[in-house]
N, C-alpha and C positions, 0 to 999 in steps of 0.2 A: 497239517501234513497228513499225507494219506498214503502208507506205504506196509506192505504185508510181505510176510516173509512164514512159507511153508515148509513143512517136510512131514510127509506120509507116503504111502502107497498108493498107483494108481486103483483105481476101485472098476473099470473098464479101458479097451483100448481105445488111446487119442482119435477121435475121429475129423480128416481133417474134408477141409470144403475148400470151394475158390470164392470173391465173390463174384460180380458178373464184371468187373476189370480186371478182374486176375490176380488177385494178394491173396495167399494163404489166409487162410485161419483155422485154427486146431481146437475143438471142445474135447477137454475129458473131467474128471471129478477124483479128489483126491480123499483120500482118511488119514486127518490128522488125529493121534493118539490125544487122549483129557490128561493133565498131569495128576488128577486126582480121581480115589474114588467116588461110586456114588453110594449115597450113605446108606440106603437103603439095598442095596445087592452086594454092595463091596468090591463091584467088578471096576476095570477104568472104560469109559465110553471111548465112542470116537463123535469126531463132526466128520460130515462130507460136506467137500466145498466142490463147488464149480469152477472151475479155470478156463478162461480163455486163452491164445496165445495168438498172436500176430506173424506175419512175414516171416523170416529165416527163426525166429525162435520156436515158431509151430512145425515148420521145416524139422528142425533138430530134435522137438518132441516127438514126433510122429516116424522119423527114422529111427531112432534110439531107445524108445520105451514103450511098453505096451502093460497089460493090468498086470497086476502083483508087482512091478517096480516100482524103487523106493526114488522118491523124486526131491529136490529142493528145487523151490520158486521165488522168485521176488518179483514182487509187481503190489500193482494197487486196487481197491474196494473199487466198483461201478456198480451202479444199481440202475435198474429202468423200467418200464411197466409198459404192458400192451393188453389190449381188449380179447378175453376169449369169451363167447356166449353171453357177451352182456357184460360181464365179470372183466374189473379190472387185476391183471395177476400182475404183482411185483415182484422183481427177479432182485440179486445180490450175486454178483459173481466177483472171482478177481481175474483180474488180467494181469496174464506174467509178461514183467520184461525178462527177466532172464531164468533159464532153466538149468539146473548143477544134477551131476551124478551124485547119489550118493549109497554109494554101493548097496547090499540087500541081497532079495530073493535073486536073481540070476545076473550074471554079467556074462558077454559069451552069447556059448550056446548053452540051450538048456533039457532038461530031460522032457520040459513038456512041449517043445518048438525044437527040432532037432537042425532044422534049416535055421533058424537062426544064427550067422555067422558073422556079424558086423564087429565091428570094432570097439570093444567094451573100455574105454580106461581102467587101470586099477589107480590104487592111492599117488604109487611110484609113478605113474605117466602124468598127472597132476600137482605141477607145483606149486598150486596154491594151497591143497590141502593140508 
């Protein structure tokens, strides 16, 4: 079974692309929090992970969230590898299927994007939460 389930902030805005048939695809990189310290600073880390998103779900990313948004993801592990300079480089990313609000730094508009005006859910307009 190969199935991952995030929630952090994004770390840059979604960047999305076409490809040359025309399907969305959205890259951006999340910080998920460590649940523990590290023994030697005491602080808690993070990992950055790489996310892909496909068709309407990159759609949805790329309308709705930009960096400093707190995100949840579900999707799964892909890994693949391509030649740079000789050098083989191996990638790990995930790819979401499905992307959730999960409230955080701004919903709305905000003090540092004052044009943003789209339509943020709170907890109330989700009843799943």
């Amino acid at each position: 079974m190969n199935k991952v389930i995030l929630m952090g902030r994004l770390t840059r805005d979604p960047e999305m692309k076409q490809t040359p048939t025309g399907i969305s695809v959205c890259g951006f990189s999340v910080a998920v929090n460590r649940r523990f310290r590290d023994k030697q600073t005491g602080e808690y880390g993070a990992d950055f992970i790489n996310c892909r998103a496909w068709r309407q779900t990159a759609e949805f990313i790329c309308k709705y969230f930009k960096k400093g948004d707190m995100i949840a993801g579900v999707g799964s592990i892909q890994t693949g590898s391509y030649e740079k300079d000789g050098q083989k480089v191996y990638t790990t990313d995930v790819i979401i299927n499905e992307a959730y609000f999960t409230g955080g730094k701004s919903a709305g508009k905000s003090e540092q994007d004052p044009d943003r005006d789209e339509f943020m859910p709170t907890e109330e307009d989700i009843p799943f939460m």
